[in-house]
C-alpha positions in Angstrom: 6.1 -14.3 -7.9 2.4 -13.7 -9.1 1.2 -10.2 -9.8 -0.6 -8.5 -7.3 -3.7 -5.8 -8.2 -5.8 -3.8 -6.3 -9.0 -5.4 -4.9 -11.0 -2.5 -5.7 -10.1 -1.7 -9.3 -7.7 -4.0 -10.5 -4.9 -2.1 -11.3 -1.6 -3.8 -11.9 0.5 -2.7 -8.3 3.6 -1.5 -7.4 5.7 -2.9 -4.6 5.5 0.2 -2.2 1.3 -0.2 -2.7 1.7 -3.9 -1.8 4.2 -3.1 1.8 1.5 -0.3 2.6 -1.6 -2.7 2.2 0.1 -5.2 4.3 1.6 -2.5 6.7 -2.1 -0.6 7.3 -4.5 -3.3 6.5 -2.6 -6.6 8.3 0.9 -8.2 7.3 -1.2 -11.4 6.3 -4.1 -9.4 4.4 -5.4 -10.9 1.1 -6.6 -7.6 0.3 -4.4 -5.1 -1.4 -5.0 -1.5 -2.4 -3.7 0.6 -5.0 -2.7 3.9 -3.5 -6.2 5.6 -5.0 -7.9 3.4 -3.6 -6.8 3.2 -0.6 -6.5 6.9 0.1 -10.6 6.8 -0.9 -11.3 3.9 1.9 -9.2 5.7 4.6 -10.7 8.7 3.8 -7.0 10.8 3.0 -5.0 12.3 0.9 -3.0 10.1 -1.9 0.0 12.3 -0.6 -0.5 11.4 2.8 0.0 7.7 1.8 3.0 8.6 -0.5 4.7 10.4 2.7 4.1 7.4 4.8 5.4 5.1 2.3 8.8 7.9 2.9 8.2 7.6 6.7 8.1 3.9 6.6 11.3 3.7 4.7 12.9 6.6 6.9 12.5 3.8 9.7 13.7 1.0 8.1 10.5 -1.3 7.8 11.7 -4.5 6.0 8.3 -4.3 4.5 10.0 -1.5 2.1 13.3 -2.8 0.6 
């Protein structure tokens, strides 16, 4: 599987910031976010991301295993 990084910066990303881009953004998106940069285009916290990674795996979103 190819690498992913964030659209924005370039960072190298983790596999929680790849479910989240697809799980906000769209489950097809092209686009993915690192959680900085995300949090700055949604205008939140980076915490409020990092809980709804937890909420998101609290439900069982297949996007998250």
């Amino acid at each position: 599987m190819k690498k992913k990084v964030c659209c924005e910066c370039g960072k190298l990303l983790k596999k929680d910031e790849i479910a989240l881009s697809q799980k906000l953004i769209d489950i097809d998106t092209v686009d993915f976010y690192c959680i900085t940069c995300m949090a700055e285009n949604f205008g939140c916290d980076e915490e409020d991301l990092i809980i709804k990674i937890k909420e998101f795996k609290e439900q069982g979103c297949t996007l998250f295993l």
